[in-house]
N, C-alpha and C positions, 0 to 999 in steps of 0.2 A: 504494500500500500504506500504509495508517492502523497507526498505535499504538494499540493499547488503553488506555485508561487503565483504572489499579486501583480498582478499586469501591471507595467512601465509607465508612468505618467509623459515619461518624453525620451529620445535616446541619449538627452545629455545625462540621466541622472543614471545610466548604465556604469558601473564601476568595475574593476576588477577586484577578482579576488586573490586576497594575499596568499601565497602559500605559510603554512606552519611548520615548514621543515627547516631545520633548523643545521645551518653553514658553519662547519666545524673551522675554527680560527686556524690562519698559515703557520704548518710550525715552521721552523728556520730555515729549514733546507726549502720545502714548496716558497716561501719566499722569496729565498735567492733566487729559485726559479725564473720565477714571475720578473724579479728587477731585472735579469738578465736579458730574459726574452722583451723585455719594455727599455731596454737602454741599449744592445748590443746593434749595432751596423752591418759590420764587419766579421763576417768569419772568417779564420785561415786555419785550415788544414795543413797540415802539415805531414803526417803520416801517408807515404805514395800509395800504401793500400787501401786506407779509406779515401783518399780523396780520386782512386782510380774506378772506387764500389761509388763513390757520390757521381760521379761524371756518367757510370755506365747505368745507374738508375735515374737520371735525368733524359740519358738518350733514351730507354726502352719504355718512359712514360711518355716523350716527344715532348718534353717540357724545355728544350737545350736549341728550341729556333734562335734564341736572341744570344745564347753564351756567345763567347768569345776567348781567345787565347792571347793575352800580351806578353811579349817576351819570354813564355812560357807558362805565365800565370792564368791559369782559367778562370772566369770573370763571370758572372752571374747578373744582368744590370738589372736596375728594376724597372716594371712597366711603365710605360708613358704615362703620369697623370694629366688630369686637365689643362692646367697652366701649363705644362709643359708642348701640349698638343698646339695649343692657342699663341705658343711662344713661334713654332714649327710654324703653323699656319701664315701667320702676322708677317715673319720675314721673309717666307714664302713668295707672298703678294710685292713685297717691296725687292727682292731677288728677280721676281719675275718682270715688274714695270722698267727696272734697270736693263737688263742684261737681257732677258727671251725679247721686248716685246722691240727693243735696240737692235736684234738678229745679231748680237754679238757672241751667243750661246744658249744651249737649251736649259732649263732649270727642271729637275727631276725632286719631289720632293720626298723625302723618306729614305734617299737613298745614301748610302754609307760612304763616307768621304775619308779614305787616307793614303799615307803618302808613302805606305807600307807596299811593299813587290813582296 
């Protein structure tokens, strides 16, 4: 046998419900965890066996389109966010007014520029 509940005078007065379970406090170690994974940049591997297992499970998820290899160091970058898109776009338009629309060169945008053979 269920309760009714009382019909809703409006969808604003809809609230959630809290849960009662109750979030056992970080001991030290989960902690550290947490600060590390919330402060760290940079990871360097160092060991050639794992960092040969981190490269071969990047390739066989297809997650490794954007790596790269500098001077031997393999490079991870991060995705494009917005501003950074909008940065790409913006001098796109001004590369393009200069220089394509001048017929002094074509301008490709997105495409990877180095001075590297």
């Amino acid at each position: 046998m269920s309760k009714e509940l009382p019909p809703q005078r409006s969808a604003a007065r809809t609230t959630a419900v809290r849960s009662r379970k109750r979030v056992a406090p970080l001991d030290g170690e989960q902690a550290a965890r947490v600060r590390i994974l919330a402060n760290a940049s940079t990871v360097w591997i160092v060991d050639p066996i794992v960092s040969r297992a981190f490269i071969r499970e990047r390739q066989e998820r297809g997650i490794d389109k954007w790596d790269e290899v500098w001077d031997g160091v393999y490079v991870v970058p991060p995705l494009a966010n917005n501003p950074h898109q909008n940065l790409v776009g913006t001098l796109q338009v001004i590369v393009f007014q200069v220089i394509q629309q001048e017929g002094l060169w074509s301008v490709f945008p997105g495409s990877n520029v180095s001075g590297r053979r």
